[in-house]
Legacy VTK file of the C-alpha trace (Angstrom):
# vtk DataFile Version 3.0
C-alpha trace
ASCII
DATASET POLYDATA
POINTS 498 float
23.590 4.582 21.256
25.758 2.040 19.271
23.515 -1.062 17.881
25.274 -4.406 16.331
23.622 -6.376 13.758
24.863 -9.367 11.454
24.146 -9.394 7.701
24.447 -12.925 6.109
24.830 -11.594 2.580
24.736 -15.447 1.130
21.712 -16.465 3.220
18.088 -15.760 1.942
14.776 -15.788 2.945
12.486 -15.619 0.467
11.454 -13.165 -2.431
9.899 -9.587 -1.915
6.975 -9.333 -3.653
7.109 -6.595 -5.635
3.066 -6.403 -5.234
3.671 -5.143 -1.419
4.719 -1.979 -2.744
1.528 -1.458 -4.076
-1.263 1.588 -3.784
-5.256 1.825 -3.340
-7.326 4.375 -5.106
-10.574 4.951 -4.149
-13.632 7.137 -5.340
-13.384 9.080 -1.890
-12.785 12.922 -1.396
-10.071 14.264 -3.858
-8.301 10.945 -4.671
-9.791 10.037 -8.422
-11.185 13.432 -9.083
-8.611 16.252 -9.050
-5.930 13.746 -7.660
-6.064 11.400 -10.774
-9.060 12.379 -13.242
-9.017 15.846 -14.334
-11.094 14.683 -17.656
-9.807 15.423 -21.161
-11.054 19.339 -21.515
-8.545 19.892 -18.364
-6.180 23.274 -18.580
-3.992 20.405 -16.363
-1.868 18.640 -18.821
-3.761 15.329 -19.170
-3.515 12.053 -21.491
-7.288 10.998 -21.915
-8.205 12.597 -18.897
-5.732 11.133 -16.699
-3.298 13.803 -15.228
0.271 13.113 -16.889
2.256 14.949 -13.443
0.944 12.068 -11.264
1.230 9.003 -13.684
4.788 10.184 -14.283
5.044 10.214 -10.199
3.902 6.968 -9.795
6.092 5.390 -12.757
8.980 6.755 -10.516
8.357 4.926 -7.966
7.349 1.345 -9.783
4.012 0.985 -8.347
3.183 -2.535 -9.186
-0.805 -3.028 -8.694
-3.560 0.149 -8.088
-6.386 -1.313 -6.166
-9.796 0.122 -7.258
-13.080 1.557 -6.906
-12.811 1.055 -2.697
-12.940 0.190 -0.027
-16.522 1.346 1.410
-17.671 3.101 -2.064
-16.594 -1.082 -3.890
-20.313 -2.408 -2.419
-22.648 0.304 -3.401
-20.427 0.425 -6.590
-22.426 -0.686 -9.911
-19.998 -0.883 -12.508
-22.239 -0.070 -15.441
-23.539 2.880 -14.156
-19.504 3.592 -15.130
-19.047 2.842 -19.322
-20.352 4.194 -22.265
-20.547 7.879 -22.912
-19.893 10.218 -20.246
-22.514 12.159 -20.976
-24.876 9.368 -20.583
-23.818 7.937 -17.056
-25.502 7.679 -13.874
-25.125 10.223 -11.102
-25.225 9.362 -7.415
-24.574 10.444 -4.044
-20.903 8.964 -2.815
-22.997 8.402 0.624
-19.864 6.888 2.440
-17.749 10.029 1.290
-18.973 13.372 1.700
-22.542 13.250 0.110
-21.014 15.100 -2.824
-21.848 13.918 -6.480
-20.431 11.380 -8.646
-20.947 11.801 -11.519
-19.211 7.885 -12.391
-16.828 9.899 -14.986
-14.150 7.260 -14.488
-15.069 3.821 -14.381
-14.266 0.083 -15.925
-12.440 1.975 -19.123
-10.888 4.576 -17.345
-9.199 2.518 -14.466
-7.865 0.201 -17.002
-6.467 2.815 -19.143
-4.432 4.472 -16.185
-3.383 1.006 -15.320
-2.090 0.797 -18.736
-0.244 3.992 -18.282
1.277 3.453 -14.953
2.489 -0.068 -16.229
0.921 -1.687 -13.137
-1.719 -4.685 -12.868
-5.402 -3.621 -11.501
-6.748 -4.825 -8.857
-10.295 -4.707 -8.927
-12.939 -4.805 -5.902
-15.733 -5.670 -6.478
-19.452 -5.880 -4.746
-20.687 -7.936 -2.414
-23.296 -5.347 -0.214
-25.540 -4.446 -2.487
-24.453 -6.283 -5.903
-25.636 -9.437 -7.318
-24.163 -12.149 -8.459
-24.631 -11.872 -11.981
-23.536 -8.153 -11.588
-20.007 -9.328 -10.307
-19.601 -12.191 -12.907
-20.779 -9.584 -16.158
-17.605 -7.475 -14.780
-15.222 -10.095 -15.177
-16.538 -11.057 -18.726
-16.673 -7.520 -19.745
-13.114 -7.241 -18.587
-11.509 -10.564 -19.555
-13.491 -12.785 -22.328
-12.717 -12.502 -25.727
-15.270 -14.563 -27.639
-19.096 -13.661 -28.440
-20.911 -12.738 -25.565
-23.109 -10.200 -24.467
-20.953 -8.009 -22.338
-17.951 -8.984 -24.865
-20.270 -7.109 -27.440
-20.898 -4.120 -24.830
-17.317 -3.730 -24.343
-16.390 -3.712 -28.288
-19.574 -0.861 -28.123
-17.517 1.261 -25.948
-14.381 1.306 -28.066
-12.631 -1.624 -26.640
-12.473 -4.907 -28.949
-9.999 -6.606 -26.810
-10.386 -8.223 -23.500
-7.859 -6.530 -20.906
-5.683 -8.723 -18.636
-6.983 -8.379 -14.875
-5.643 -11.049 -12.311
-6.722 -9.696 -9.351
-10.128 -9.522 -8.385
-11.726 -9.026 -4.429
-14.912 -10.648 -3.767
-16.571 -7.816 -1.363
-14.521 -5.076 0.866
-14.987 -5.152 4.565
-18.225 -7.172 4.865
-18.198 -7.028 8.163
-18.577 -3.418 8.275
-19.916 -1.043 5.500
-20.061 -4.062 2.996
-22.677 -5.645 4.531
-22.285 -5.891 8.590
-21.754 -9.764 7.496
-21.207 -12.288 10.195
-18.187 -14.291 9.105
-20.122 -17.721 8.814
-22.756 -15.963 6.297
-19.836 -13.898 4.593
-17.721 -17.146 3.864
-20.894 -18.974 2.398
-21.443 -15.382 -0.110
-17.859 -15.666 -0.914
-18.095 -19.310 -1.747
-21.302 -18.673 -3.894
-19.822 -15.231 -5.350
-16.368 -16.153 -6.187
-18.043 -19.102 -8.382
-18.886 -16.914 -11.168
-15.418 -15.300 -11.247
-14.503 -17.170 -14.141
-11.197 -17.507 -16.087
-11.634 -16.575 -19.921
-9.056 -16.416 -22.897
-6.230 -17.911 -20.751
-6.996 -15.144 -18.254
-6.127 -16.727 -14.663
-8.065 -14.640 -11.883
-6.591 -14.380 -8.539
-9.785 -14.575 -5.831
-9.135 -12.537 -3.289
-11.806 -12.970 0.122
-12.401 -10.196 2.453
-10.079 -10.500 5.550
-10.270 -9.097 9.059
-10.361 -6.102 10.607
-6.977 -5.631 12.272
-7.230 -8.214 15.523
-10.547 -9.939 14.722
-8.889 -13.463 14.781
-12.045 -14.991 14.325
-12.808 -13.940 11.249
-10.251 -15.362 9.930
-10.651 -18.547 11.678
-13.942 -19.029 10.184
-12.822 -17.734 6.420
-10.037 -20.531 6.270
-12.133 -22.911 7.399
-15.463 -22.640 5.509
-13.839 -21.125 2.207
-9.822 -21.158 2.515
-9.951 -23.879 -0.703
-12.157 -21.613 -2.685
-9.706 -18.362 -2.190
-6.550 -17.450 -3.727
-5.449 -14.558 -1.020
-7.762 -13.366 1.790
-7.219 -9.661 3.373
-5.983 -7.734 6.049
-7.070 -3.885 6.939
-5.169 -2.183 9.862
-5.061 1.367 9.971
-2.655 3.813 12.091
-4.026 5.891 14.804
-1.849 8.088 17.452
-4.298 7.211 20.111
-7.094 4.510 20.482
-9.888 7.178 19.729
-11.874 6.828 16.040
-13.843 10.379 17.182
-10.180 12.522 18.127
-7.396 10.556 16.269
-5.326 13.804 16.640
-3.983 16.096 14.103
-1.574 15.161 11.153
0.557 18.184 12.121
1.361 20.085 15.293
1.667 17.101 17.556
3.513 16.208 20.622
6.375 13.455 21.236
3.729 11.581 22.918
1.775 11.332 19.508
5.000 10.567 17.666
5.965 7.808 19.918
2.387 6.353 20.465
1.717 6.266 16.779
5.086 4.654 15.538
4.110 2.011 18.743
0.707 1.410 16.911
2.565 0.542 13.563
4.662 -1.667 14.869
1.704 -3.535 16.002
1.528 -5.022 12.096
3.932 -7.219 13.102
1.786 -8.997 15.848
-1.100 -8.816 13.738
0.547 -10.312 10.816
2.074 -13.146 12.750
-1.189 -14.303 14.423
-3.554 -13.983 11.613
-1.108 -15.917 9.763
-0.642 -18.675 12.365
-4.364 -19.228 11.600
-4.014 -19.021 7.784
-0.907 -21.975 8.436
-3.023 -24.492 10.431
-5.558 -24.908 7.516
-2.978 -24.035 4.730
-0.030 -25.206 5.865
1.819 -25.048 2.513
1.176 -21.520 2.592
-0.687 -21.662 -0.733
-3.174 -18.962 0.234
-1.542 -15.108 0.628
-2.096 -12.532 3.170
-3.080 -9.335 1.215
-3.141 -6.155 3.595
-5.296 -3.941 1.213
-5.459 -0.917 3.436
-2.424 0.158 5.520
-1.191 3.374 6.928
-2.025 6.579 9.208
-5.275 8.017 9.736
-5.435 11.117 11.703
-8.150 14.161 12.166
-8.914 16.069 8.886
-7.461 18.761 8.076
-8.806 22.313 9.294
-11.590 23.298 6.801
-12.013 20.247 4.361
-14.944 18.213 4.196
-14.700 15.404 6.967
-15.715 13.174 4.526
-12.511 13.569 2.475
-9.811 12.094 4.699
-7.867 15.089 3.738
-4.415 14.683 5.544
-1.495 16.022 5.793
1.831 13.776 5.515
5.333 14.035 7.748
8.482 12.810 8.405
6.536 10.681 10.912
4.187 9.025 8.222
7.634 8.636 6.427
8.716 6.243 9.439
5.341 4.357 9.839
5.798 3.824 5.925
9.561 2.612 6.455
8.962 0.177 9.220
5.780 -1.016 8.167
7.626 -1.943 4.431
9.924 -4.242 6.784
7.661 -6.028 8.469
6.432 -7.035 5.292
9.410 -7.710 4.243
9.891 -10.041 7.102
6.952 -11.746 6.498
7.245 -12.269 2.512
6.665 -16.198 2.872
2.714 -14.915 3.356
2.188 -11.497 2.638
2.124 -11.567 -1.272
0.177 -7.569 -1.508
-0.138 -4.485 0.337
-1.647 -1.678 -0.504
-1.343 1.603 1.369
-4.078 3.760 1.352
-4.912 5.734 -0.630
-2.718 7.030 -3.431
-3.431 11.361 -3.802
-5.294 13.659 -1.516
-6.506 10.815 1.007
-5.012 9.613 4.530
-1.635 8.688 3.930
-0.981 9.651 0.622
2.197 9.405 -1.674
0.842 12.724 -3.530
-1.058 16.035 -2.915
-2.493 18.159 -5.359
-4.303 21.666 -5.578
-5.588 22.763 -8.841
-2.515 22.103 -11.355
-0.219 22.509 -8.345
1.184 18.447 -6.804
3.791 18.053 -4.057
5.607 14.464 -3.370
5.224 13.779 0.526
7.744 12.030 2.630
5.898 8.782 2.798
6.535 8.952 -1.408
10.019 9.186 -0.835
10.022 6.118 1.292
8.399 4.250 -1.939
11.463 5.626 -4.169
14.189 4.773 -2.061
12.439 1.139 -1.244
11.925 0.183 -4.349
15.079 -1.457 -5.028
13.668 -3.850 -2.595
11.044 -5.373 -5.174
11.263 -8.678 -6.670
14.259 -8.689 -4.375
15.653 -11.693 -1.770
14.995 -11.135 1.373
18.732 -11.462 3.144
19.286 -12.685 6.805
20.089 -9.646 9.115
19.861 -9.810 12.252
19.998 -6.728 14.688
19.729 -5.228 18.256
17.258 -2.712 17.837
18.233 -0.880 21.046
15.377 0.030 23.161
13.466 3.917 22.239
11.310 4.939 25.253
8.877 7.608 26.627
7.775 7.766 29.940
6.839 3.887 30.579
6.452 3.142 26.504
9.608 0.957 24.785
9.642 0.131 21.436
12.680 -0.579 19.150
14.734 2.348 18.481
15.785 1.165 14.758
14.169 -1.052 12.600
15.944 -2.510 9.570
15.915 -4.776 6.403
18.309 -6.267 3.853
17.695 -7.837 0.334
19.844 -8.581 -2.553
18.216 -7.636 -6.266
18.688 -9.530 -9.375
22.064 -7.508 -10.506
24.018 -9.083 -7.294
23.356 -5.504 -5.587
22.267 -5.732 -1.274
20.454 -2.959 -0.385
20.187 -2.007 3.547
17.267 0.117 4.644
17.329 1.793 8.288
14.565 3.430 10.322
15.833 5.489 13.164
12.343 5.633 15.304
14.255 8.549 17.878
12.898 11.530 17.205
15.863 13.495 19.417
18.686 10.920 19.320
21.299 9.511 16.284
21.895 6.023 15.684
25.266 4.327 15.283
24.927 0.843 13.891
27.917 -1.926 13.530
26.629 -4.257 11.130
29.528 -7.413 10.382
28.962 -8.559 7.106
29.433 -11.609 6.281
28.928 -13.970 3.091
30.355 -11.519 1.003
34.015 -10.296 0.011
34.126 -6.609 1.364
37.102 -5.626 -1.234
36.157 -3.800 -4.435
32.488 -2.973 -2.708
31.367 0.706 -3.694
28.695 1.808 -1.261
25.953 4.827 -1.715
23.377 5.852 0.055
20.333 8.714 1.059
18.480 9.768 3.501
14.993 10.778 4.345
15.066 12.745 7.617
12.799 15.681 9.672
14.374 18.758 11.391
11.167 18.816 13.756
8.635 16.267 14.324
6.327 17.269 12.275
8.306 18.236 9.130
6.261 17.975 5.938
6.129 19.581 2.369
3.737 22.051 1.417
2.683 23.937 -2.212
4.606 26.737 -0.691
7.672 24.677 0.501
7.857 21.434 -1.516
11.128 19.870 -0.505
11.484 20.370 3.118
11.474 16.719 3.608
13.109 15.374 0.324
16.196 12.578 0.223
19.097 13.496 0.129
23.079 11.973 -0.589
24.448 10.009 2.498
27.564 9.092 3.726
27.792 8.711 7.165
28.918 5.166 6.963
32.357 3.043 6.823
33.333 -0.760 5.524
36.557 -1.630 7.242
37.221 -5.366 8.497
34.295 -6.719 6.992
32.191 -4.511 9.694
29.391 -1.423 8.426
29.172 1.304 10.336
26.372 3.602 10.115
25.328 6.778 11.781
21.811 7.447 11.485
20.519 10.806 11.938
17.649 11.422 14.620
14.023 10.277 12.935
14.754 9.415 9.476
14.849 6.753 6.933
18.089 5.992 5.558
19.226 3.350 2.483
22.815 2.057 1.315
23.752 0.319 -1.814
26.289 -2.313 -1.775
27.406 -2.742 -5.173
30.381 -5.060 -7.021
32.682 -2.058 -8.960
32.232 -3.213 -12.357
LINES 1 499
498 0 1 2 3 4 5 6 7 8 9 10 11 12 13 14 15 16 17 18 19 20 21 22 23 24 25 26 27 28 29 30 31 32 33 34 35 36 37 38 39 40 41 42 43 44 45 46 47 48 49 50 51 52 53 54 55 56 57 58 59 60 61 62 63 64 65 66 67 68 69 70 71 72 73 74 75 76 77 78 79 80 81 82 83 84 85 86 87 88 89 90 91 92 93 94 95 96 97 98 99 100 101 102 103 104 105 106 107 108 109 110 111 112 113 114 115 116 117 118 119 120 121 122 123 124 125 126 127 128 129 130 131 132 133 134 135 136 137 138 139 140 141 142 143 144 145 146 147 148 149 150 151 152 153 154 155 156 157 158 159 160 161 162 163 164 165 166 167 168 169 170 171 172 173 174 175 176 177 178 179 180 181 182 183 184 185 186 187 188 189 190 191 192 193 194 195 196 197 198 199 200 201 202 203 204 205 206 207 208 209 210 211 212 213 214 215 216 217 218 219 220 221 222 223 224 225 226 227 228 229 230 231 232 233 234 235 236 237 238 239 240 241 242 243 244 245 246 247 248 249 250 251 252 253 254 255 256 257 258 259 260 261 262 263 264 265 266 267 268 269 270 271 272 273 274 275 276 277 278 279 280 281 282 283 284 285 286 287 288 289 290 291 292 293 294 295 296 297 298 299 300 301 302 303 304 305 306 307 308 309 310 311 312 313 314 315 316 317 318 319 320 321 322 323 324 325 326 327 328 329 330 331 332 333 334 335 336 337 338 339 340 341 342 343 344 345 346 347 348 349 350 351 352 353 354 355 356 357 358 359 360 361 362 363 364 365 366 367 368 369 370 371 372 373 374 375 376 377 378 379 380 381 382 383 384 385 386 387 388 389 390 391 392 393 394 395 396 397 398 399 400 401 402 403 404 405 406 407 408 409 410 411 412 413 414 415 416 417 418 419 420 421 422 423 424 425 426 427 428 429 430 431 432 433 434 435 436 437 438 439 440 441 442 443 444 445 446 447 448 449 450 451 452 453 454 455 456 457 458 459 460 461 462 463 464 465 466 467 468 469 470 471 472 473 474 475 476 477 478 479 480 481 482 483 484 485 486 487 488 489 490 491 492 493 494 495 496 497
C-alpha cells in the first residue's frame, strides 16, 4: 500500500496545547495508593510520601496538568476530611471503587505537593453531588487566598503559609450520572449558582470548568451553552474506548482477536465525530470560540484483569492501546482551535494507564511511550498536512489505514507522527514537502511497534514494546518517503543542521 500526503511546512493551524497531553488521577483501585502514595515510612524510595520512580516517569514525559480527586469518587469527596494530621483524618468507604477503605492519606496538601514535583498545574474537581456550596468555595480559599481568613488560617495550621497557584477548577464530574443523575436544565442552574463562589484571590485567575457530556449526548451540551456558556471558562467531554458496544463484557485487555483490534481502533476514531459535533454546538452560542472543549476522561476500558477486584479497573496495556493513544493525540491535534485539555485516564494501575506498579516493582506501557515520543508536539504549531489515509478493512468494517499529524516547535524543528492502524500490513507513505528548503535537513526518527496484537510489557518482560531508532525513510526531490511497519506508531524529526 503506497499513501501520498502533502506537508505545507510554512502553513499553520493553530497552537497545540500543551494541556492535551495531560493525565487524570483518581482515588480509584491502585492509582493514588501504591501507584503514587506509598506514604513517607515506605521501604519504596519516596520524597514525602510520593514515590520518586513514578514522578521521575512522568517528568519524562512533560505531563502538563494532573486532574484530581475523580471522576465518580470528586462528588462524595469532602476535602477536609483530607488535611491536617494523618493520624487524625476521616476514614470512609470508596463506595464507587471497590468498598475498600480510604483512609483520605493524600488530600488538598498532598496533591499539591506532587504537582509541585511533577512541575505540572492541578486540576482540581470538585463536588457538586453531595457538597455544598460553601464546601466548594472554602476549597478555593484554602487553596488560593493569601490574606486573613478563616481557611487562610487553617491552611497556615497545616504547615502551609502560602496560598498555592491552582487555575483549574471543575464545578461537579459527570452530573448526569454518579454526580448527581442531574438533568441538564437543573445541572446548568447548580453550575451557575456553584461556580459563583469560585472566586479569584491574590491575582489568582481560576479557570471554571462545567461538566460536559457523556460521549454523544448532544443535548447536554445544547442546554449547558445556552443556560450557562457565559458563566464557564471550558465545559467537558468524557468518551471512553470499548472493543464492542457491551458495558457488562467489554472484552479482555489481552488475548483478543483481529476483530477486537479493528472494532476498538474504529471506536476511537469515533472522537473525531464526537468532537466535531459537540463543538458545532459550543460555536453557535460561542462563536469566537472563547469557551474550550476539555475531554477529561479519554482512553480504553476493557474487562478487568483475571483476579483483581472489579472495582479497580485493573488493565492491562498493548501495542493496541499504544494506537488508540496515537490517533486519538491527532485528532486533538486537529481540533486545537477548541480542544484546549485532555486528560487520559487514569495515570498508574487504572484503565489505560501510562504506568504499572507491583510493590517497588513499575513498568512503562506502550501507551507511555506514545506520550514520550509526542511530546515534542506541545506548545507546538499545528502544520497543514494533508494525506490519503488508504482504506484498512475487516470483513464489511473500513476505517483509515494511517492516521497522521505534523507541527513545527519553537526551535524551527517539524515533527511528523504516523499511526499505521494494519495490524498485518506495512505502510509506505510519499509525503511532498513543501514550504521548506529540503537541503541541509537532518532527519531522525523511532518507532513504537507490536510483533503480535496483543504485545505488552510485563514485570517479567519490561521492554517488549519499547521505541526504538528508525530509519526507514528517504528525502529526495523535496518528497518523504516512509515505510511504516505493520501496527505501530512511528515519529521523524526534521531538523535545520546547525
Amino acid at each position: 500500500m503506497t499513501l501520498k500526503g502533502v506537508l505545507n511546512a510554512d502553513s499553520a493551524k493553530g497552537t497545540i496545547s500543551r494541556n492535551i497531553y495531560g493525565h487524570f488521577s483518581e482515588h480509584l483501585g491502585r492509582c493514588i495508593y501504591e501507584g503514587i502514595w506509598v506514604g513517607e515510612d515506605s521501604p519504596i524510595p519516596n520524597t514525602n510520601g510520593i514515590r520518586n520512580d513514578v514522578v521521575e516517569a512522568l517528568k519524562q514525559i512533560k505531563i502538563p496538568v494532573l486532574r484530581w480527586p475523580g471522576g465518580c469518587f470528586a462528588d462524595e469527596y469532602h476535602w477536609k476530611d483530607g488535611i491536617g494530621p494523618k493520624e487524625g483524618r476521616k476514614r470512609m468507604v470508596n463506595t464507587h471503587w471497590g468498598g475498600v477503605v480510604e483512609n483520605n492519606h493524600f488530600g488538598t496538601h498532598e496533591f499539591m505537593e506532587l504537582c509541585e514535583q511533577l512541575g505540572c498545574e492541578p486540576y482540581i474537581n470538585g463536588n457538586v453531588g453531595s457538597g455544598t456550596v460553601r464546601e466548594m468555595s472554602e476549597w478555593v480559599e484554602y487553596l488560593t487566598f493569601g490574606g486573613v481568613s478563616p481557611m487562610a488560617e487553617l491552611r497556615g495550621q497545616n504547615g502551609r503559609k502560602e496560598p498555592w497557584k491552582a487555575t483549574y477548577f471543575g464545578v461537579g464530574n459527570e452530573n448526569w450520572g454518579c454526580g448527581g443523575n442531574m438533568r441538564p436544565e437543573y445541572y446548568a442552574d447548580e453550575y451557575r449558582r456553584y461556580q459563583t463562589y469560585v472566586r479569584n484571590y491574590d491575582g489568582n485567575r481560576i479557570h471554571r470548568i462545567a461538566c460536559g457530556a457523556n460521549s454523544d449526548d448532544y443535548n447536554w451540551t445544547e442546554v449547558l451553552m445556552r443556560e450557562a456558556g457565559r458563566f464557564m471558562d471550558s465545559l467537558t467531554l468524557h468518551y471512553y474506548t470499548l472493543p464492542n458496544d457491551d458495558w457488562q463484557n467489554k472484552g479482555p485487555a489481552t488475548g483478543f482477536d483481529e476483530k477486537a483490534w479493528f472494532s476498538t481502533l474504529r471506536k476511537a476514531l469515533r472522537m473525531d465525530e464526537l468532537i466535531t459535533r459537540h463543538s458545532t454546538i459550543m460555536d453557535k452560542y460561542d462563536p469566537e470560540g472563547r469557551v474550550g472543549l476539555i475531554v477529561d476522561e479519554w482512553g480504553t476500558w476493557y474487562d478487568v484483569e483475571p483476579g483483581t477486584n472489579p472495582g479497580f479497573l485493573y488493565q492491562q496495556n498493548t501495542i493496541r492501546d499504544a494506537l488508540v493513544a496515537g490517533l486519538t493525540l491527532n485528532i486533538f491535534h486537529k481540533h486545537n482551535g477548541r480542544v484546549r485539555m485532555a486528560n487520559i485516564a487514569q495515570t498508574v494501575n487504572v484503565l489505560q494507564a501510562v504506568i504499572l506498579t507491583e510493590g517497588e516493582k513499575m513498568i512503562l506501557t506502550p501507551t507511555y511511550h506514545v506520550f514520550d515520543m509526542y511530546k515534542v508536539h506541545q506548545d507546538a504549531e499545528l502544520l497543514d498536512l494533508s494525506l490519503d489515509c488508504g482504506s484498512y478493512r475487516l470483513d464489511d468494517g473500513e476505517i483509515p489505514a494511517v492516521t497522521a499529524t505534523a507541527s513545527r516547535d519553537g526551535q524551527g524543528n517539524i515533527h511528523i507522527s504516523f499511526c499505521n492502524l494494519q495490524h498485518d500490513a506495512e505502510a509506505k507513505v510519499v509525503i511532498d514537502v513543501r514550504g521548506l528548503a529540503a537541503e541541509g535537513l537532518a532527519i531522525t526518527g523511532s518507532t513504537l511497534a507490536g510483533g503480535k496484537l496483543d504485545a505488552h510489557n510485563t514485570f517479567e518482560q519490561p521492554n517488549t514494546v519499547v521505541p526504538k531508532p528508525f530509519d526507514a525513510f528517504a528525502l529526495e526531490g523535496g518528497k518523504l518517503t516512509v515505510n511504516l511497519p505493520a501496527m505501530s506508531v512511528t515519529t521523524l524529526e526534521l531538523a535545520a543542521e546547525a
